[in-house]
C-alpha positions in Angstrom: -72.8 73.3 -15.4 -74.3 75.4 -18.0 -76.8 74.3 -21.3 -73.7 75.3 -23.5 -71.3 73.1 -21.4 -73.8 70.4 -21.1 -74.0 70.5 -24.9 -70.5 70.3 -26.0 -69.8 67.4 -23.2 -67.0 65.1 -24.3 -69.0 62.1 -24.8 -71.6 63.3 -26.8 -68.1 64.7 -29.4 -66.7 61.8 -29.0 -69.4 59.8 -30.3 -69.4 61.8 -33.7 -65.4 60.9 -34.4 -64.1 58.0 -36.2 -61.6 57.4 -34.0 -61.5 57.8 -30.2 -59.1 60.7 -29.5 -58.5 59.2 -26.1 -56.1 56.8 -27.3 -53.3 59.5 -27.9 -53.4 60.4 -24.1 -50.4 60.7 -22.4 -50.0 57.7 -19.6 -50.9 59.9 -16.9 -53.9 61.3 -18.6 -55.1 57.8 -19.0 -54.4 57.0 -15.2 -56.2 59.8 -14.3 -59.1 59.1 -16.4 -59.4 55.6 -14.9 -59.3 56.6 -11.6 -62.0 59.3 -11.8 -63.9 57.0 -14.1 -63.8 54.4 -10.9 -65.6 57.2 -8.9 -67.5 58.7 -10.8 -68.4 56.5 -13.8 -68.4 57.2 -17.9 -71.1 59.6 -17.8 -69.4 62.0 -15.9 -68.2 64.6 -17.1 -65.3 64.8 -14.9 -63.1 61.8 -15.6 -62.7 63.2 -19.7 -62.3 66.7 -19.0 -59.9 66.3 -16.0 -58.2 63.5 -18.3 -57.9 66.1 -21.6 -56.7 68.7 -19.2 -53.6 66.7 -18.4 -53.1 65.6 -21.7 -52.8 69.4 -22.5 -50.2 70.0 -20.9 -46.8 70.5 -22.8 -44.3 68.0 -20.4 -44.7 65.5 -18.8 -43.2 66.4 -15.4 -46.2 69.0 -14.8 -48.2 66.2 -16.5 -47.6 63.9 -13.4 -47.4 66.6 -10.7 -50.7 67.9 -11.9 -52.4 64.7 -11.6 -51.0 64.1 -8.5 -52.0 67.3 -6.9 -55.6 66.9 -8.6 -55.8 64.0 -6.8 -55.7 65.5 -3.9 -58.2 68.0 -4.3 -60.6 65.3 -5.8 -60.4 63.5 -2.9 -60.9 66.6 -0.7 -64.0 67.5 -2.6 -65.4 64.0 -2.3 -65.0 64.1 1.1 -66.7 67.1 1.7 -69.7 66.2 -0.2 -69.0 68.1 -3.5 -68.2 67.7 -7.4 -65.1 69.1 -7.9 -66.5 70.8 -10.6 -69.2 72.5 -8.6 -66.6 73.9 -6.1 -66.6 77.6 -4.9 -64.2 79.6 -3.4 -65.3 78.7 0.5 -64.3 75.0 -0.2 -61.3 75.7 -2.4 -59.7 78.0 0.4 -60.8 75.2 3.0 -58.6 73.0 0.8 -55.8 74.9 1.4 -56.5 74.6 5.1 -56.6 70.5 4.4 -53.5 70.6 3.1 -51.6 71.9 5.9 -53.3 69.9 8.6 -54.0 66.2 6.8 -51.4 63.4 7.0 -50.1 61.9 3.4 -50.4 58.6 2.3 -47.2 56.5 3.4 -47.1 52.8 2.5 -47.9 50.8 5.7 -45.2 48.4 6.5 -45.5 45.0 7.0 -49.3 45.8 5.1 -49.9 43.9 1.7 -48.3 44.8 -1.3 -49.5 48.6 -2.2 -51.5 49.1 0.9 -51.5 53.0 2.1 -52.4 54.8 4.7 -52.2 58.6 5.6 -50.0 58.1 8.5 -47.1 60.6 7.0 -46.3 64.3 8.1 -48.8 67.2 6.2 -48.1 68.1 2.5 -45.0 70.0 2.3 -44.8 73.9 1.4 -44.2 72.9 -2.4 -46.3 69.8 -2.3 -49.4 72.3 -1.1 -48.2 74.7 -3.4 -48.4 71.9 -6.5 -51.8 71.1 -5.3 -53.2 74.3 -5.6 -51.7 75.2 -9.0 -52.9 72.1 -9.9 -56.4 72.9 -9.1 -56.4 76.4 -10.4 -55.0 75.3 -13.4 -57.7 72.6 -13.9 -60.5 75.9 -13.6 -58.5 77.7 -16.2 -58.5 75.3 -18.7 -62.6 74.4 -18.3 -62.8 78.3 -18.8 -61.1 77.8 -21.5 -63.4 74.7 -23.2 -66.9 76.3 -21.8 -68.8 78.8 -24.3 -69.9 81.1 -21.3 -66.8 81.0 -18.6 -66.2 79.5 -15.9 -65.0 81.4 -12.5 -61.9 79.9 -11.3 -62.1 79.7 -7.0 -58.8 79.5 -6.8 -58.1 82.9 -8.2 -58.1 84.6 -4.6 -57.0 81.6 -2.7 -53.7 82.4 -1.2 -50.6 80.2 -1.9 -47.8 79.0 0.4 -44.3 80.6 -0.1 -41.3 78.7 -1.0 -38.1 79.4 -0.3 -35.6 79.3 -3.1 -32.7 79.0 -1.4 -33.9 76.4 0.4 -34.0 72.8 -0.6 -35.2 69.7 1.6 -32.8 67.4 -0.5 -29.6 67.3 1.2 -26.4 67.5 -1.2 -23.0 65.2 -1.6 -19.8 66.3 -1.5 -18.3 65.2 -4.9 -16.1 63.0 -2.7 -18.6 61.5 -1.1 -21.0 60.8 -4.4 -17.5 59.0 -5.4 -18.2 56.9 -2.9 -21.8 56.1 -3.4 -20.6 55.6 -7.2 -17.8 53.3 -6.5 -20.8 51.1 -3.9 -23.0 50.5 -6.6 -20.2 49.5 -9.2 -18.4 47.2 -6.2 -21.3 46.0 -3.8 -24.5 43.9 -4.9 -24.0 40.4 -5.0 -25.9 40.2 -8.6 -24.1 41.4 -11.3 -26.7 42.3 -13.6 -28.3 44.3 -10.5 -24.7 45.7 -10.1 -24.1 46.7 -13.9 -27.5 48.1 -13.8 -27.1 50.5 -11.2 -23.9 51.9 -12.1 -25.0 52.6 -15.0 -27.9 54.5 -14.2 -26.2 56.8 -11.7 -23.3 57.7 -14.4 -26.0 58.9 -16.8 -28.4 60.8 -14.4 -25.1 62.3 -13.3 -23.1 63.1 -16.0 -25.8 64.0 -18.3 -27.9 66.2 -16.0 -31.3 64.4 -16.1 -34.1 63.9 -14.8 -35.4 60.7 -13.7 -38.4 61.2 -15.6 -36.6 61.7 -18.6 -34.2 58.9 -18.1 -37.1 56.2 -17.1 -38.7 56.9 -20.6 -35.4 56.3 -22.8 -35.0 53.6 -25.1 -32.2 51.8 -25.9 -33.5 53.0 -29.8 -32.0 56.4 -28.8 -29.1 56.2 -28.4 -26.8 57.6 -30.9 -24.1 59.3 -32.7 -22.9 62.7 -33.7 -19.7 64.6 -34.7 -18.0 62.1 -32.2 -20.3 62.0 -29.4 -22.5 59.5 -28.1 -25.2 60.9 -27.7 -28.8 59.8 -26.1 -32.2 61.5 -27.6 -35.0 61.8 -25.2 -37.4 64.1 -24.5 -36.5 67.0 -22.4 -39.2 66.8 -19.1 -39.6 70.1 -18.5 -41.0 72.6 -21.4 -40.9 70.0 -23.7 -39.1 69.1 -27.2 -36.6 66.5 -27.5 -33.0 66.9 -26.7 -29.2 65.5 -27.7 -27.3 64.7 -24.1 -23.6 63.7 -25.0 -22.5 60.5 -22.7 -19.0 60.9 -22.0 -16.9 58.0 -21.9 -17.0 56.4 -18.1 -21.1 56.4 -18.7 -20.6 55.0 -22.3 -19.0 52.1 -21.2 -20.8 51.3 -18.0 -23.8 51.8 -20.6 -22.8 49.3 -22.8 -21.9 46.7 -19.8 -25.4 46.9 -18.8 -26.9 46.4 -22.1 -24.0 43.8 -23.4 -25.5 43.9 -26.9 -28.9 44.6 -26.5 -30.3 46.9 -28.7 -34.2 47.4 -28.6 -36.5 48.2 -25.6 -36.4 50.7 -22.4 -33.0 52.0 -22.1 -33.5 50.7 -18.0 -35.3 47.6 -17.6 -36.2 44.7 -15.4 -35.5 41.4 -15.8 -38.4 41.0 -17.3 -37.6 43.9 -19.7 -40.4 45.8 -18.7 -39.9 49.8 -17.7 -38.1 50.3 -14.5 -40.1 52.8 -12.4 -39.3 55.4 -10.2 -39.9 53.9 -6.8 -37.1 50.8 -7.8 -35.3 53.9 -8.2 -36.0 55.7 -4.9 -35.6 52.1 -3.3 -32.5 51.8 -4.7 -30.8 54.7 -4.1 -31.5 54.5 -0.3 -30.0 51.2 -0.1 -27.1 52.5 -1.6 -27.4 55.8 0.8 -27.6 53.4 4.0 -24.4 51.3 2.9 -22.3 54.6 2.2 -23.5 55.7 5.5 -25.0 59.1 3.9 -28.5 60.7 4.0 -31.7 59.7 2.7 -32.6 61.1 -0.9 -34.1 60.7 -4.2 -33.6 60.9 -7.7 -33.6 64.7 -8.1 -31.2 64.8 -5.6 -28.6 63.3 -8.1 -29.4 66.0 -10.8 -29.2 68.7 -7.8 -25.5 67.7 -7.2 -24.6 67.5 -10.7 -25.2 71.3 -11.2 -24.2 72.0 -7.9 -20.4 70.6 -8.5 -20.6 71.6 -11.7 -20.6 75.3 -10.6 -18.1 74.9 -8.5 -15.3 73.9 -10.9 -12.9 76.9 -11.5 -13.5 76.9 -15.2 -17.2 77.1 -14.7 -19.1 78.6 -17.1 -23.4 79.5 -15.9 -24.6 79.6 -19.0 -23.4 76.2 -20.7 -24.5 74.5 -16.7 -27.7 76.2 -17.3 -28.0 74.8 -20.9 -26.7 71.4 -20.0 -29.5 71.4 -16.9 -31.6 72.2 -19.1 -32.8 75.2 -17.3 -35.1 77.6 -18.9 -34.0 80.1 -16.3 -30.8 81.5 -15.6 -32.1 82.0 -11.9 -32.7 78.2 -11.2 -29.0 77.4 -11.6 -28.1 80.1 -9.8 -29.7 78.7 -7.0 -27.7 76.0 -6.9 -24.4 78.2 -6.0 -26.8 80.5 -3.5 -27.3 77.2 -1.4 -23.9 76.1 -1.5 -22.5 79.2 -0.4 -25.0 79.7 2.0 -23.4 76.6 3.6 -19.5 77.2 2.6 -19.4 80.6 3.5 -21.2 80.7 6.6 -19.4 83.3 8.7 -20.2 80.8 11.5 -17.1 78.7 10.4 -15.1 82.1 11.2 -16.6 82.6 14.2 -16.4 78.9 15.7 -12.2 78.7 15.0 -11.7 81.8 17.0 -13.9 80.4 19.7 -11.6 77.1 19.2 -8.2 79.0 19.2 -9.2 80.9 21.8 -10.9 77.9 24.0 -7.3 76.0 23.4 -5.2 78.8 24.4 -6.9 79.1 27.5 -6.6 75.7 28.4 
């Protein structure tokens, strides 16, 4: 690190401000910053620049997938005997070379509560892909703070493709999300558990969110306008703050749930602390083993939204695109490329002649 860096370290500004800046961090700037701080200790340099880096960032999905993927390279260079600041180009390609081969970190069953191992399959293609970005994205921005540069390793370091028309999150049929619906309205024997979960789905469907998003809403935005209901949040992705309009089924599935309440996290506990995204996950793969349908996340809610969306005969891209909140017109595009990569399949043509013909000969 070089005398100019060394003289504009974080602690050293800090100490000359009234206030501690650090205190506005986004949550996952502050996790990040404890975690590093648990390695490395206060008077390295590391845990506030890393921390500051993430709080840079404009939303807070790349917020959490950047921390996430820093993680990993952290632990990486930790293992391999070197600062993640101090890293050159021969270690950050090797990292790439990590990420294909190392296991991820699964929660051991049966183990105590939060106990981990890396028993699970190798990072994904987009996982690896978040990792690295992640990384090169944390050089940029101490080029950025230094007086004198800083040469970013990951410049040359070669990144996985991903497909776009291919997704790992398998889709519902609109009939069969009816289903999944009507199980958590009808099933679980607790009916706050019940009201709860309904609820949830209608509004991550029917508005387009995120999870993210909707985790982070308080019951304090919700609203009213020209003869909507509407909910404010803040839109995940890019940014800025947002009106969703809640039609009517959600509304009143909404109100159910809350039955009068009208402060705190829009999605609670019983405690009325924030519900988080693994209740979530859990949650929606109870559901998916009682409707006897596949495995899946949250964003696999959002992903059907857009994708039956699209497919109604009055479609129109451009408000689907605005209502996902899509920066892109290409992104929900995708979305009818993968459904007619599956409903158009000339294979369907091909197998009913084989059929007919298999039938006539018999």
């Amino acid at each position: 690190m070089s005398d100019a860096m060394l003289a504009r370290a974080p602690r050293a500004v800090l100490a000359t401000l009234r206030s501690d800046p650090r205190d506005l961090w986004p949550e996952h700037a502050r996790r990040l910053y404890d975690h590093l701080v648990s390695v490395y200790g206060e008077d390295d340099l590391l845990p506030t620049l890393a921390a500051a880096w993430i709080a840079h960032q404009r939303s807070v999905h790349t917020q959490k997938s950047y921390a996430r993927g820093f993680r990993a390279f952290e632990e990486f260079a930790r293992e391999h005997g070197a600062h993640p600041m101090q890293v050159k180009f021969a270690l950050a390609d090797a990292f790439r070379l990590w990420l294909e081969q190392t296991p991820t970190w699964v929660r051991v069953r049966g183990g105590q509560r939060g106990e981990m191992a890396r028993t699970g399959a190798p990072y994904a293609d987009a996982s690896r892909k978040n990792a690295l970005s992640a990384a090169s994205s944390f050089f940029a921005y101490l080029n950025k703070v230094s007086d004198d540069g800083v040469k970013n390793p990951f410049d040359a370091v070669q990144r996985p493709y991903v497909n776009p028309d291919h997704s790992p999150t398998p889709g519902y049929t609109e009939a069969e999300w009816a289903r999944f619906v009507a199980i958590a309205r009808d099933e679980h024997r607790v009916a706050a558990y019940r009201k709860r979960a309904y609820a949830l789905l209608l509004i991550l469907y029917t508005c387009c969110l995120r999870i993210d998003s909707l985790l982070n809403a308080r019951v304090e935005d919700l609203g009213y306008d020209k003869g909507h209901r509407v909910l404010l949040l803040e839109k995940v992705k890019g940014g800025g703050r947002k009106k969703k309009p809640i039609p009517p089924v959600a509304w009143d599935a909404l109100q159910d749930y809350l039955d009068g309440r009208t402060t705190g996290w829009l999605f609670c506990t019983a405690s009325g602390a924030q519900l988080d995204e693994p209740a979530v996950w859990r949650l929606l793969q109870s559901l998916a083993k009682r409707a006897g349908l596949p495995l899946r996340g949250p964003h696999g809610v959002k992903g059907d939204a857009v994708t039956h969306a699209l497919a109604k005969p009055d479609a129109r891209p451009d408000k689907v695109q605005q209502w996902a909140d899509h920066k892109d017109s290409r992104t929900t595009q995708l979305y009818n490329r993968r459904r007619e990569l599956l409903d158009d399949s000339p294979g369907y043509s091909l197998a009913a002649d084989v059929a007919s013909a298999l039938t006539y000969d018999a």
